[in-house]
C-alpha positions, 0 to 999 in steps of 0.5 A, spaced: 708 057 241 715 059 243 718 065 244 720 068 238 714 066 235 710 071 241 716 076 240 715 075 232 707 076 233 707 082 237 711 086 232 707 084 228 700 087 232 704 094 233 706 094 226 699 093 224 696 098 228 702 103 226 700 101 218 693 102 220 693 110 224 698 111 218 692 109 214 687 113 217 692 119 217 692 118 210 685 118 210 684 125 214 690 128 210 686 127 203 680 129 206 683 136 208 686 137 202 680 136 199 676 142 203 682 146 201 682 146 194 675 147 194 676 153 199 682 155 194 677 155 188 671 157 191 676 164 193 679 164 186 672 165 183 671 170 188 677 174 186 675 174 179 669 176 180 671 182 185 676 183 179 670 183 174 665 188 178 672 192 179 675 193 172 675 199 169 674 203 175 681 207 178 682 204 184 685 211 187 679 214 184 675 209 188 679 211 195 677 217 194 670 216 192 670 212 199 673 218 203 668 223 201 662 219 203 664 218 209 666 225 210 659 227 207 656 222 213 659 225 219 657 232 217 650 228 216 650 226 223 653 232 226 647 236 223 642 231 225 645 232 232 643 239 230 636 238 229 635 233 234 638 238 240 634 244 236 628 240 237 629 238 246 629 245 246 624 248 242 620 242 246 622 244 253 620 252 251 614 249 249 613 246 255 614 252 260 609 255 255 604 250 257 606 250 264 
């Protein structure tokens, strides 16, 4: 074998390796896109679903509604504070009453 064949035939090794990353590359590329549009289309349907479950309603109106609920459960949890403070007292005269 001379030297131009073993120069001709290592070339020829690196080019194939190089064809056969980009190969696999290709192959992982097409893989990704593939999960990516099932993930676009598994979003769309849950946008048109969202927008279906939506429709009709006023957003702002929806805001607020949002707004009161929690306002209403703060006021909630300060009076059940309340109570819970009002019976550790009630339970500690009970126990001096006792004593």
């Amino acid at each position: 074998m001379s030297i131009e064949t073993a120069v001709v035939t290592t070339d020829l090794d690196r080019l194939a390796e190089r064809v056969e990353k980009a190969a696999t590359l290709v192959v992982e590329l097409k893989t990704k896109q593939a999960q990516l549009e099932a993930e676009k289309a598994e979003l769309a349907r849950r946008l048109d679903e969202t927008t279906q479950k939506l429709q009709g309603q006023d957003p702002s109106l929806l805001v607020t509604e949002l707004a009161s609920l929690k306002k209403e459960q703060r006021e909630f949890l300060a009076e059940r504070k309340d109570v819970a403070t009002r019976i550790e007292a009630l339970l500690k005269k009970l126990d001096r009453i006792d004593a």
